[in-house]
DOKERO-752564 format. One record per residue: x, y, z of N, C-alpha, C in turn; residue in one letter. Coordinates in steps of 0.1 Angstrom, whole numbers, plus 5000, padded with zeros to 4 digits. Layout:
<sites>
XYZXYZXYZA...
</sites>
This chain:
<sites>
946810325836947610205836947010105827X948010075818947409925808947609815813X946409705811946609575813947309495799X948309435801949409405787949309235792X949009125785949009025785950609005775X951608885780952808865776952408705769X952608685758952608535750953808525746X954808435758956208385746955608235741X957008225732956708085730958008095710X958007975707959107985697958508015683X957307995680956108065673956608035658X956907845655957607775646957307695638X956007735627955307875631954007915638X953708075635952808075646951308005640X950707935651949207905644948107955646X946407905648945507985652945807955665X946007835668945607765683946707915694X947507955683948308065694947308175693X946708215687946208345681945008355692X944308215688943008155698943108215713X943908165713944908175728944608345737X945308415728945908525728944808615728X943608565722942208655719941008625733X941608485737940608445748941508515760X942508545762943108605776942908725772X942508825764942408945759941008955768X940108915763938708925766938608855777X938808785784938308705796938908785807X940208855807940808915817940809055813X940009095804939609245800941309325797X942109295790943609325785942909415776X944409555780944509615770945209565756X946209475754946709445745947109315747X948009255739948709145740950109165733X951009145740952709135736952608955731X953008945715953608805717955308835718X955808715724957408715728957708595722X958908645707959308535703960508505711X961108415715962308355723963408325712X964208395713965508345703966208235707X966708235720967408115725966807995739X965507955742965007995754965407855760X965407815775965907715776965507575774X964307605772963307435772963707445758X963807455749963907445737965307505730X966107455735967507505728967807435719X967007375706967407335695966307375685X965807495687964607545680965107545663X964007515656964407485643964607615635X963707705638964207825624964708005630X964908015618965808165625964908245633X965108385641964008415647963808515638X964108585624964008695616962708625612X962808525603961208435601960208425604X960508365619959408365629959008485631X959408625629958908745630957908785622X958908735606958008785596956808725600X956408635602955108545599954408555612X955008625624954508675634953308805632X954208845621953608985615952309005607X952208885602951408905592950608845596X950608765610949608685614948608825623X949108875629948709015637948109145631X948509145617948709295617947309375615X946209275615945009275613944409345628X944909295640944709315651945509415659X944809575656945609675665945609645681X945409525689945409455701946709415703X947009335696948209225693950009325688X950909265694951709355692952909225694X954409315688955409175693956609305704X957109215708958509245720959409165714X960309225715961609205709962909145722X962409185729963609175745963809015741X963808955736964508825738965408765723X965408885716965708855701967208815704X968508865712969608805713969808685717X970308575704970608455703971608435713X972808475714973908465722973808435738X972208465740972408395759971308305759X970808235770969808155769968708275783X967308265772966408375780965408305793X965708335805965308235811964108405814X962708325817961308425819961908515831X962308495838962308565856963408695849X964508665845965108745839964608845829X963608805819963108895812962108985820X961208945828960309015833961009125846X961809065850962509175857962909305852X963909285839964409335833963809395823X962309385824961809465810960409485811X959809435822958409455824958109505840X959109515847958909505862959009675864X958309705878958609835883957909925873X957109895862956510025851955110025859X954210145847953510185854952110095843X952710045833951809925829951909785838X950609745840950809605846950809475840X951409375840952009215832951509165834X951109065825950508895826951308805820X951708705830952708655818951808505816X951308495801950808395800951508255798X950508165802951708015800950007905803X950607775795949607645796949407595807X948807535806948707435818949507325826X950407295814951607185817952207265823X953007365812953607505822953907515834X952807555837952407605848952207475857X952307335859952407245863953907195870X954807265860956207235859956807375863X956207435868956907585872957707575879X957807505889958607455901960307445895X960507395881961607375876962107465870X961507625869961607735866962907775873X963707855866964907905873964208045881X964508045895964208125907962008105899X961508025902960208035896959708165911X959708145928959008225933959408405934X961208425926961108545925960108585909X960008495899959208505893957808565893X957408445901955908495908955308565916X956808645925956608735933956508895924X957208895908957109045904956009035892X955208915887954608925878953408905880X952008925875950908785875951008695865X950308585865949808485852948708465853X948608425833947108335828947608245824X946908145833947008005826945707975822X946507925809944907885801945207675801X943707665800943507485801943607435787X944607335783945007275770944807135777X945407055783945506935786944806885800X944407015812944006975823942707035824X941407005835941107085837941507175851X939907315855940607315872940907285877X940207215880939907135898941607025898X942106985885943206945879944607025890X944207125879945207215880945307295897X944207335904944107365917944707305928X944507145926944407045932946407015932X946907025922948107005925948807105926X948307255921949307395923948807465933X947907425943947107495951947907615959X948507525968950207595972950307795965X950607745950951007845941949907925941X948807885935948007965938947208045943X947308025957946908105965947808205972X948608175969949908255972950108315965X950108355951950508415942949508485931X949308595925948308625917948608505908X947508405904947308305896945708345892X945908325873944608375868944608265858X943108155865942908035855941708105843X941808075829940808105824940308015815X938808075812938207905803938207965792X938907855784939207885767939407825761X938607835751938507745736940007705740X939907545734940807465732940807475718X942007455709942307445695943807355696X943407245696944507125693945207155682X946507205687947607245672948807255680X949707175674951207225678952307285667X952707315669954207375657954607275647X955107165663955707055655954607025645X953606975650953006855638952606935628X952507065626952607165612953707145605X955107165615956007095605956107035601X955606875606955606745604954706755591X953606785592952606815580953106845568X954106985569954607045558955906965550X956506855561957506755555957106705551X955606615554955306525542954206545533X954306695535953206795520952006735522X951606785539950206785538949506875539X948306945535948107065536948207125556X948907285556948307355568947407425564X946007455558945107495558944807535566X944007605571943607635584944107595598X945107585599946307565610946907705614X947207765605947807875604947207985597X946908095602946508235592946908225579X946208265567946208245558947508285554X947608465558948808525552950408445556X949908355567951308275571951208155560X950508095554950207945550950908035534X950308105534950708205516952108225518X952808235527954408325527955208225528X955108095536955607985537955507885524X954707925520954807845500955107905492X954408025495954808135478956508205482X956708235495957508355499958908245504X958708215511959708145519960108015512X959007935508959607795505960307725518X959107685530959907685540959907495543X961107455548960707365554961207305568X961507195570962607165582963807165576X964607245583965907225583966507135586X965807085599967006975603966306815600X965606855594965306685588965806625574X966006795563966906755556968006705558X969106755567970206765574970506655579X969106605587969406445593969506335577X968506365569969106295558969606325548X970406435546971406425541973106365547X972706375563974206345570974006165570X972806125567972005935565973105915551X972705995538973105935529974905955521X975106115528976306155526977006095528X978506105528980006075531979906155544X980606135554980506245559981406365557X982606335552983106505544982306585535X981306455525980606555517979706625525X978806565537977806655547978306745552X980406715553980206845562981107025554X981306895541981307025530980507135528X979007025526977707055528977107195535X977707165546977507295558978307375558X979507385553980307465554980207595543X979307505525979007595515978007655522X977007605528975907625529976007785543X977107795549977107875555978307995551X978507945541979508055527978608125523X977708045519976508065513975608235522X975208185530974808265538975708395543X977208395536977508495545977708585531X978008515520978308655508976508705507X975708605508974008665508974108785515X974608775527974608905536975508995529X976608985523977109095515976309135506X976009025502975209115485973309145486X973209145499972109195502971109105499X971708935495970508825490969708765504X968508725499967808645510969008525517X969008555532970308475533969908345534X968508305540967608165544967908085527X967608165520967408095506968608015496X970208175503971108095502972007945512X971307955525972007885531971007785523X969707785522969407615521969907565507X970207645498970907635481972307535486X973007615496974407575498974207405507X973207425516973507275522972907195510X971807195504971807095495971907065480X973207125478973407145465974207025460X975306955468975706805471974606635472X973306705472972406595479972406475470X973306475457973106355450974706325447X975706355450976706365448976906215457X977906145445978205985453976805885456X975605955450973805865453973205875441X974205925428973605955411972905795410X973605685412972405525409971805515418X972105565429970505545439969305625435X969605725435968405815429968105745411X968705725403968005715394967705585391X967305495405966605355402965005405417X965305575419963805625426962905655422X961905575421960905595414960205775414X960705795430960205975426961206045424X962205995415963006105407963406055396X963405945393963905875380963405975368X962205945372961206005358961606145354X962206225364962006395359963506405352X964206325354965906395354966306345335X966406465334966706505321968406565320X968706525309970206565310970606635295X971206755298971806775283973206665276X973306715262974306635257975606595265X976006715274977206705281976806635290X976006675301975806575309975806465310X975006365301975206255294976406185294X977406295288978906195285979606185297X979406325308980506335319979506325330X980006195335979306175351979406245364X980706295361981106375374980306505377X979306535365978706675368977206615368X976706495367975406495366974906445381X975806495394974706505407974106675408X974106705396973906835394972306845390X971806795378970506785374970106705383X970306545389969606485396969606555410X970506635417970206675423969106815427X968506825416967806945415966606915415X966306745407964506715411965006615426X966206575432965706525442965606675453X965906795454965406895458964006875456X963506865445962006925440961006815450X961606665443960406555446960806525458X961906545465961806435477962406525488X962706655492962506755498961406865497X960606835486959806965484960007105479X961407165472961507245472961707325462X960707425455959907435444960307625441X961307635449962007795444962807735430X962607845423963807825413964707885410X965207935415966508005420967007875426X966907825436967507685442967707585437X966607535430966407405421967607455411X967807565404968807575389970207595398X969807685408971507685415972007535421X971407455422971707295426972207245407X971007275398971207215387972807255381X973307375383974507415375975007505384X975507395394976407455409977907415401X978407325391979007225388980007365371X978907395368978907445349978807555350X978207675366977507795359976807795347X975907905348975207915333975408075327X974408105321974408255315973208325327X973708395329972508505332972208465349X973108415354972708385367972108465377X971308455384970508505398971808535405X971508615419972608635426972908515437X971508455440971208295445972508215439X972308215428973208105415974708145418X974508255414976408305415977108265428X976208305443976308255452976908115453X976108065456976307905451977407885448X977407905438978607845425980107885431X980208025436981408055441981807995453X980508035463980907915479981507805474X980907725468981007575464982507535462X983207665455984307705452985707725460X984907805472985607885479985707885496X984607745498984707685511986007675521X985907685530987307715545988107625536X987507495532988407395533988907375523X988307465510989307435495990507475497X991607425492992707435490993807435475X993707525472994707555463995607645457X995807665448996907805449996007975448X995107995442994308095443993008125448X992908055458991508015463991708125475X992808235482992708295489992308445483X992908435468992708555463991208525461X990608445453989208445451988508445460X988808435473987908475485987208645487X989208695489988908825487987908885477X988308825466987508905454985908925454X985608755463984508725461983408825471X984308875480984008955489983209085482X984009155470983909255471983109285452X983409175441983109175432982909025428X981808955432981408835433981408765414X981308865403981208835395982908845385X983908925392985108895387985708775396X984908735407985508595411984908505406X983608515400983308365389984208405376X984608515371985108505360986708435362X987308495376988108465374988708285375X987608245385988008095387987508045376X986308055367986307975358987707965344X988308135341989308095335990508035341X990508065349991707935358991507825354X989807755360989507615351989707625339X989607695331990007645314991407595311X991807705316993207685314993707505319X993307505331993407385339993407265328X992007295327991407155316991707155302X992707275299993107315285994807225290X995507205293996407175298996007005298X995106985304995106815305994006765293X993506855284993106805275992106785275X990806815284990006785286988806925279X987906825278986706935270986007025284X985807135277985107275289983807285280X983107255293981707205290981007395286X980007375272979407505268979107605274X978507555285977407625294978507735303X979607655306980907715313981207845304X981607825289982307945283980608015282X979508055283978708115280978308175293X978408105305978508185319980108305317X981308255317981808345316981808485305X981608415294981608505282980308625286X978708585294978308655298978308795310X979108695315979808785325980908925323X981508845316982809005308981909055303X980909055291980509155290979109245293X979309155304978109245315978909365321X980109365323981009445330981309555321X
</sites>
């Protein structure tokens, strides 16, 4: 029989202080392994910030070093809310390995508010480890529990780190250095480009219209769904799609900000036609005042508006959602849906010669960059 120590938690992302964690109930309670449990939907936390595919990756790389350390999956369906008593029943109870299900101190303070917490405690043990209390703390008010119940207190490095304030850190570009395993601190800058989602979100919905914000979301999850067709990183396209608008209706506010004035550079066209330049400004306010330093994103924001030549599948993306949103309305915008479904590059060809035609008709000039995205296109085909 193995001793299996269980670590959930929303792991957003994971740090040492978890790892710390995970290594001191290994050793102090002599564990054969340790299961971490990422929670997809759990209930103390139903507005968790990032996908749980992420949190995996970076789960992975944080571990892989350690043939101890392992992940469980039993809680990866978003669609219900995972309450603990339910998972352990259901997935650890009646085997011939025995369970720990680890939890903090507060935790374990607040157990009482656990849904059914004593059939809980009646099929599992626990390690609570000391973060904020000590024993005599923790005895003194769960005594009750304790004695009643296999309850396993252990003494363990403390490492002051929470998720949030790494996020918080990463929002206002401070270093996580040693917060986080290296190979996570490397994948979240080089790989991911990761940040908060929903603090963009909250200021973009601050400065938007609100139809532009909720245009915003709607490309932004266009975005996300042809990625999944065409096999693109979908995280990369949704965040291209929500903030590809971020300067749209804010072109004189941003360009009297001092951290973006300076970078925004415009070609000849841009210059003469205002209606396309929340396009560049919107690309360094991506850079300087979100942080976000993919380039695939930054150019798919720059010429969401013009297309260009030679586009990324990021870019084409983009450009066609932006297009092709629930809410556009016009006479061919059902066909280019379809199309976009299945040949993403005869639906940029096709809508952009629609626009010619359009702008050929009212007289208006078709900006370069436009006929050299398309012209690239036919004869890529």
């Amino acid at each position: 029989m193995k001793r299996i120590g269980i670590l959930g938690g929303s792991f957003s992302p994971i740090h040492n202080g978890h790892l710390q964690i995970a290594q001191d109930c290994l050793i102090e309670m002599g564990l054969d392994k340790i299961l971490f449990l990422p929670n997809s939907n759990p209930p103390h936390k139903a507005n968790d910030k990032y996908p749980f595919d992420i949190r995996v990756a970076m789960l992975k790389l944080a571990i892989e070093d350690n043939d101890k350390f392992d992940i469980s999956f039993v809680e990866e369906d978003s669609t219900k809310i995972h309450f603990s008593y339910n998972t352990i029943r259901d997935n650890f109870y009646n085997t011939e390995d025995k369970y720990y299900f680890i939890m903090g101190d507060d935790e374990f303070l607040n157990i009482k508010s656990w849904k059914e917490y004593e059939k809980f405690l009646e099929i599992t043990s626990i390690i609570v480890f000391l973060r904020k209390y000590d024993y005599n703390y923790i005895f003194e008010k769960n005594r009750e529990i304790i004695e009643k119940y296999d309850v396993n207190i252990i003494n363990n490095s403390v490492i002051s780190i929470s998720s949030t304030d790494i996020r918080n850190r990463m929002y206002e570009k401070k270093s996580i250095r040693y917060l986080v395993p290296e190979k996570v601190s490397r994948y979240i800058y080089e790989e991911l480009n990761y940040f908060d989602i929903e603090k963009i979100k909250k200021d973009l919905k601050e400065k938007l219209s609100e139809n532009r914000y909720e245009h915003s979301l709607r490309v932004a999850d266009y975005c996300k769904r042809l990625a999944k067709i065409y096999n693109a990183d979908e995280n990369k396209a949704y965040l291209s799609g929500l903030v590809h608008d971020c300067a749209k209706n804010m072109e004189e506010y941003y360009m009297l900000n001092n951290k973006v004035n300076s970078d925004i550079i415009f070609d000849t066209e841009e210059k003469n036609n205002p209606k396309i330049q929340h396009g560049p400004i919107g690309s360094v306010v991506c850079k300087n005042i979100y942080g976000i330093v993919d380039d695939e994103i930054l150019s798919g924001v720059r010429y969401h508006t013009t297309a260009k030549e030679n586009m990324s599948m990021i870019e084409k993306i983009l450009f066609i959602s932006d297009k092709i949103e629930p809410n556009r309305k016009y006479d061919t915008v059902e066909e280019l849906r379809k199309l976009a479904d299945y040949n993403i590059d005869k639906a940029i060809i096709k809508f952009l010669n629609d626009s010619f035609n359009y702008l050929e008709k009212k007289s208006e000039r078709i900006h370069p960059l436009s006929i050299r995205a398309r012209d690239y296109l036919v004869n890529m085909r």
